[in-house]
N, C-alpha and C positions, 0 to 999 in steps of 0.2 A: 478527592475525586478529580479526574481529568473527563471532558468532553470533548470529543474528534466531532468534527462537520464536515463530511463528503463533497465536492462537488466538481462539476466538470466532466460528466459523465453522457452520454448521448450517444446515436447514431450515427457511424463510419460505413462505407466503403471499405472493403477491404482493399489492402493496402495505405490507407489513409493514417492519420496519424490523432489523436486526444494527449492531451495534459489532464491528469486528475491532481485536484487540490484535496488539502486535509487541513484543515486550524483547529488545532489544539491550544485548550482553556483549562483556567481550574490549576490542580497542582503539577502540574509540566514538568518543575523542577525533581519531579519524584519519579520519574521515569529518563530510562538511558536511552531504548529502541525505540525506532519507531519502524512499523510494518505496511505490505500493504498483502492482501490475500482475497480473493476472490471464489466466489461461487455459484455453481449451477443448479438448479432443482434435483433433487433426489443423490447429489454428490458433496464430497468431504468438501470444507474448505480448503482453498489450494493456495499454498504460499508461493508470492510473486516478488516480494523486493523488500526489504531491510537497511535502515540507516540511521547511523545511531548520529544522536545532539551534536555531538562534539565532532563527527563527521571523521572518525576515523576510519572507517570502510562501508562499502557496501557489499550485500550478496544478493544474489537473483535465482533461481532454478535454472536448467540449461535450458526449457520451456520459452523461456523469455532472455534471455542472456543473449548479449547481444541490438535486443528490440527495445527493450524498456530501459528508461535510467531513473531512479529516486534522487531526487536531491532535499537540502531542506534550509529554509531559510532561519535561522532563528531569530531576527528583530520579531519577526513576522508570527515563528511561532506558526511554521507551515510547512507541510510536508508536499511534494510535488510527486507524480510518478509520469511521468513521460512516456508514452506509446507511440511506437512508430512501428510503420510495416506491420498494422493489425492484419491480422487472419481472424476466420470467422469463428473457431474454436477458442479465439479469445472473449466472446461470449460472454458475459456474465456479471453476478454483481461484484463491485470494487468495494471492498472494507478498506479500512485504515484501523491499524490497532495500535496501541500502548504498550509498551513493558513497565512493571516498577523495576528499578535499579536493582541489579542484581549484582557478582562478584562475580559473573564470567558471562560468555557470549555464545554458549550451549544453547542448541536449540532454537534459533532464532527460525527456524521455519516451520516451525509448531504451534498450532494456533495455538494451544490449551498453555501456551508460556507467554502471552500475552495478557495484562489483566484490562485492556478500556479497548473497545471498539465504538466507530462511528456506524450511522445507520446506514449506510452503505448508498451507492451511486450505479445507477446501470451503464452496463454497457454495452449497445447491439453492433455487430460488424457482419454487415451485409456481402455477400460476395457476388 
């Protein structure tokens, strides 16, 4: 089992900028991705930022491309997502999710390819 912990999550101004954290516990070595995806009341989850252990690339949506950067430390065993130039459609709860290791990097913006989620972080941006 892997456990993610959310935090860093709070009240912006739009235009303002948050760092969201993730510490991931438990079996970490069993997983290649790490994600992060967000959501609103009554709407899908929405993938916003992807980057794997070993820190071989990242990917974003064109949504956020640009505004947000993931990075991750791993002494640390922590996932970061960087928000800058919030807008108020950025709205919503922050997850952080898990992949287990797989053989290819298909689908990383699908939740349902993710198997550990944290319990997620709000985020309001006032305009």
């Amino acid at each position: 089992q892997v456990q993610l912990v959310e935090s860093g999550g709070g009240l912006v101004q739009a235009g303002g900028s948050l760092t969201l954290s993730c510490v991931a516990s438990g079996r970490t070595f069993s997983t290649d991705f790490m994600g992060w995806f967000r959501q609103v009341p009554g709407k899908e989850r929405e993938f916003v930022a992807a980057i794997s252990w070993t820190g071989i690339g990242t990917t974003y949506p064109d949504s956020v491309k640009g505004r947000f950067t993931i990075s991750r430390d791993n002494a640390k065993v922590t996932v970061y997502l960087q928000m800058n130039s919030l807008k108020p459609e950025d709205t919503a709860v922050y997850y952080c999710a898990a992949r287990t290791t797989r053989l290819n990097n298909l689908g990383l913006g699908r939740a349902d390819q993710y198997d550990y989620w944290g319990q997620g972080t709000q985020v309001t941006v006032s305009s």
